[in-house]
C-alpha positions as CSV (number, residue, x, y, z in Angstrom):
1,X,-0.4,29.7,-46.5
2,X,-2.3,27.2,-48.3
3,X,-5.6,29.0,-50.1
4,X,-9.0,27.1,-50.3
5,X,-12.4,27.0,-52.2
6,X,-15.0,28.2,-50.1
7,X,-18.8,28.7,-50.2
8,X,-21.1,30.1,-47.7
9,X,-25.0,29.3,-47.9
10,X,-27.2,31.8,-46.7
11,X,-30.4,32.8,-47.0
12,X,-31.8,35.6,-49.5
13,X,-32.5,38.9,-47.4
14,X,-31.7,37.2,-44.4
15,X,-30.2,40.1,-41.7
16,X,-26.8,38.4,-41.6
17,X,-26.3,39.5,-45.4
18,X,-23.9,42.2,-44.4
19,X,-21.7,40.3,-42.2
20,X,-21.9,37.1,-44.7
21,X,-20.5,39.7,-47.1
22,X,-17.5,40.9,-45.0
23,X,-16.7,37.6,-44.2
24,X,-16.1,36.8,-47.8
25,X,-14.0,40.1,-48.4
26,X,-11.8,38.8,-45.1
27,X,-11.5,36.0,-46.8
28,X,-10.1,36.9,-49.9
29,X,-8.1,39.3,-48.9
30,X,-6.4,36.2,-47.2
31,X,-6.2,34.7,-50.6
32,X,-9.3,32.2,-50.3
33,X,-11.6,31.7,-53.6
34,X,-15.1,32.3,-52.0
35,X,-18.7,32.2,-53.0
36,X,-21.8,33.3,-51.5
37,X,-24.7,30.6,-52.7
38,X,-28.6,30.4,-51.3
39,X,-28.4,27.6,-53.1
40,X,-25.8,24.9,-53.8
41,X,-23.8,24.7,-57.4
42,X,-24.7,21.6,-59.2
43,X,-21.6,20.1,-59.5
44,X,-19.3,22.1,-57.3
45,X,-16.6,20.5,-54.6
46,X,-15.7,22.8,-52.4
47,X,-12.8,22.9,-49.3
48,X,-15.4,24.4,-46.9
49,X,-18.9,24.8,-46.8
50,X,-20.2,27.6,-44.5
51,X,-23.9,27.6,-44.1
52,X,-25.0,30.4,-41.7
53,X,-28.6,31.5,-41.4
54,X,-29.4,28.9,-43.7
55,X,-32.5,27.6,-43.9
56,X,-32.4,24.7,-46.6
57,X,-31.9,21.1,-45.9
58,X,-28.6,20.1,-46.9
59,X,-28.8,16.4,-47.9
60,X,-25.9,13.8,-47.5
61,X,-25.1,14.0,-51.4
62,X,-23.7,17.8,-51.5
63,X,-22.0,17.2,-47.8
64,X,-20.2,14.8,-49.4
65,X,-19.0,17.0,-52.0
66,X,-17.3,19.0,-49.4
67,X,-14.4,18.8,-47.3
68,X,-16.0,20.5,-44.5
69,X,-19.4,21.5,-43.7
70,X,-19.8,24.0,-41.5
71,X,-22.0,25.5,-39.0
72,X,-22.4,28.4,-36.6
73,X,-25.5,28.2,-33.8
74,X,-26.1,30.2,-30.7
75,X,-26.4,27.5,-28.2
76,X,-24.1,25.0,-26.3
77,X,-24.6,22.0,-28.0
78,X,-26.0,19.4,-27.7
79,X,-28.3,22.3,-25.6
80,X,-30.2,24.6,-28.0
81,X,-30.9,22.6,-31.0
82,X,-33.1,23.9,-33.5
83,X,-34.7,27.5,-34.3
84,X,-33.6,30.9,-33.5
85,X,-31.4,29.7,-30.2
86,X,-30.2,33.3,-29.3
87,X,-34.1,34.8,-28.9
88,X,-35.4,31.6,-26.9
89,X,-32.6,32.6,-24.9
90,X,-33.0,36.0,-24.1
91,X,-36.5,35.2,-23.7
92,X,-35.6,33.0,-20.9
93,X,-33.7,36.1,-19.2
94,X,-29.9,34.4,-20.1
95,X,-27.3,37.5,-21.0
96,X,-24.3,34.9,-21.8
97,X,-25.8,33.4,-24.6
98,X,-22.9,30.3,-26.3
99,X,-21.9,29.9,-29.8
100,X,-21.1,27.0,-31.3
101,X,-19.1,26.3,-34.6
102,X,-19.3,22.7,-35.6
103,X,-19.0,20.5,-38.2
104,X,-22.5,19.6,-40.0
105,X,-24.5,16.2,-40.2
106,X,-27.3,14.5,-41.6
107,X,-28.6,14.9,-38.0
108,X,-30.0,18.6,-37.2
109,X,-27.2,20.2,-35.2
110,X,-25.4,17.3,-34.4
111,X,-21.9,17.2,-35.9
112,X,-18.8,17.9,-33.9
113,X,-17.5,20.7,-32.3
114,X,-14.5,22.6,-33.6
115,X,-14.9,25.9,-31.4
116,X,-17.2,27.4,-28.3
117,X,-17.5,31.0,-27.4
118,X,-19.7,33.2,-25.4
119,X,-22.0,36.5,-26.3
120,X,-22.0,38.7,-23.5
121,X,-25.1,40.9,-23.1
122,X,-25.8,43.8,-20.1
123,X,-29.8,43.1,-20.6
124,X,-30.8,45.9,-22.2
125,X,-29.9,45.7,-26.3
126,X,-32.3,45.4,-28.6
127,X,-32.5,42.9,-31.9
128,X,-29.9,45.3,-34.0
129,X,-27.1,45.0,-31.2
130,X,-28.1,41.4,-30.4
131,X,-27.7,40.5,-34.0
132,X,-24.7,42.9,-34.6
133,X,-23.0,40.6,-31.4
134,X,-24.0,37.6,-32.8
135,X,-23.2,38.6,-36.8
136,X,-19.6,39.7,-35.5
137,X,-19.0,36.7,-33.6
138,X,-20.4,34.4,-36.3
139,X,-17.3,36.3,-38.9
140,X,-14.6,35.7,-36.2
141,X,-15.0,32.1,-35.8
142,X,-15.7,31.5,-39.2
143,X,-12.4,33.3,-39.6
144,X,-10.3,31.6,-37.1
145,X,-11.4,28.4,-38.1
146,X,-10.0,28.9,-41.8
147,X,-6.4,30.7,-40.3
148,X,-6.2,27.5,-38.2
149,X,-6.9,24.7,-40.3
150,X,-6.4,22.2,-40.6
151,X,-4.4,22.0,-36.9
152,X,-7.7,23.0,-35.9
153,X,-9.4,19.9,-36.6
154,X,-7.5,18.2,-33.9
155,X,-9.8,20.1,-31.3
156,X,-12.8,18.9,-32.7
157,X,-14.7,16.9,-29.6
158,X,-18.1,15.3,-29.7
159,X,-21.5,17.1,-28.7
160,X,-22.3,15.1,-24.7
161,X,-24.8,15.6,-22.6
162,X,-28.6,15.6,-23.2
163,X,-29.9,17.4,-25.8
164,X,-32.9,19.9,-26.3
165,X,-34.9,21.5,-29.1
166,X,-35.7,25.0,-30.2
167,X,-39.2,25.3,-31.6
168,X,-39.6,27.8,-35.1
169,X,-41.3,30.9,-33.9
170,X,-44.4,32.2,-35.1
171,X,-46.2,35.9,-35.1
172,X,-48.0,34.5,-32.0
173,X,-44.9,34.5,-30.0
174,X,-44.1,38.5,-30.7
175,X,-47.3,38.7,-28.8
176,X,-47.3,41.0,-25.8
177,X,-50.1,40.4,-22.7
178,X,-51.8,43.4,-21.8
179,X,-52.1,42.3,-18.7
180,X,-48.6,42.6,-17.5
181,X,-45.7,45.5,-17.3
182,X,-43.6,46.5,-20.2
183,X,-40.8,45.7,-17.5
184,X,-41.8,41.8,-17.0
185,X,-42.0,41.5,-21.1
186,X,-38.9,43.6,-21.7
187,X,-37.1,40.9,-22.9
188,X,-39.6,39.6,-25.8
189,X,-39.5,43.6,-26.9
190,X,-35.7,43.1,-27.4
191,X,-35.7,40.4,-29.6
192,X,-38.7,41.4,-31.6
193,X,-38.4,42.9,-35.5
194,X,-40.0,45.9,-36.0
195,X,-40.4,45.1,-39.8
196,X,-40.6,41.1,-39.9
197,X,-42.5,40.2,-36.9
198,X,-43.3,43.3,-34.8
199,X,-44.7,43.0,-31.2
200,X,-48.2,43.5,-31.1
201,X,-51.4,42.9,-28.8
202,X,-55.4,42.8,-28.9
203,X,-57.8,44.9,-27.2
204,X,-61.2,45.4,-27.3
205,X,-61.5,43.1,-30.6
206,X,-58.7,45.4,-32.4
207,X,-54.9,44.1,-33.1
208,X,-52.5,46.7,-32.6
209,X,-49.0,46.6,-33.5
210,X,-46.2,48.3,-31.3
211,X,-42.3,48.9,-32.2
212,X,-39.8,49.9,-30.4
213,X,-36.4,51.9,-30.8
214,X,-33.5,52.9,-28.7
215,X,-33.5,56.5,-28.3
């Protein structure tokens, strides 16, 4: 088995630290040279570039300095583009959420597509089993793409059909309406942080903040 130079891009403190990190020890226990970079080497070539929960624009001068640049998003592309694809999701009351593993572009989210699976959620897990779905997910593609390369590459297809964007989220949008049931915004307490960007509502001229755990 052929063994290749890999990097994977991720953000500092970002939750997916602890699956970016057993990715890279599957990895070389395969026999890969791996990295883990937030931000690119100056004047590194590498085999594959993985950039998951990356946040940093990647211009066309260090994709070119890789074989393949590579991407994981929670949507069915061309569907999804843009910011946090798996919560806009939930929050629209979806519990098979696609995954996408593609290759990158100087486009946002446009490159083609190598592999397509599906998360499968009963409704009622919170942000630490969505994300431990979604982290565990992410590591098997990632991983299946590298065992079957490069005969992979001939299932690569192009993104069709019409494409739609993903808006960053803000605090506002952790905000919870007093007004209505903790039923009807059930969904918008699963995919909030308790730490990052808690749920939280005004009354009365006070802000209150509320978390939530499974018991």
């Amino acid at each position: 088995m052929r063994k290749y130079n890999i990097i994977i891009l991720t953000d500092r403190d970002s939750w997916i630290a602890t699956y970016v990190a057993a990715l890279r020890n599957k990895l070389i226990k395969m026999g890969h040279n791996v990295h883990i970079e937030e931000k690119f080497p100056s004047g590194r070539n590498f085999d594959m570039c993985f950039m998951l929960s990356y946040s940093r624009i990647v211009g066309r001068e260090i994709l070119a300095r890789n074989k393949h640049n590579l991407v994981v998003h929670e949507s069915a592309l061309p569907q999804g583009k843009g910011w946090s694809p798996m919560t806009w999701q939930i929050l629209e009351g979806k519990n098979i959420v696609p995954i996408t593993l593609f290759e990158a572009a100087e486009s946002v989210d446009a490159g083609q597509i190598y592999l397509q699976r599906e998360m499968v959620f009963a409704g009622n897990e919170l942000v630490e089993d969505l994300r431990s779905c979604q982290g565990n997910t992410t590591v098997n593609m990632c991983l299946e793409f590298v065992g079957n390369y490069p005969e992979i590459l001939s299932q690569a297809r192009p993104q069709k059909g019409q494409e739609s964007f993903y808006a960053r989220r803000t605090p506002e949008d952790s905000r919870l309406d007093i007004n209505s049931s903790i039923k009807e915004q059930f969904n918008l307490l699963r995919v909030v942080d308790n730490k990052k960007y808690p749920a939280w509502f005004e009354y009365l001229g006070k802000k209150y903040r509320l978390e939530i755990y499974e018991e």
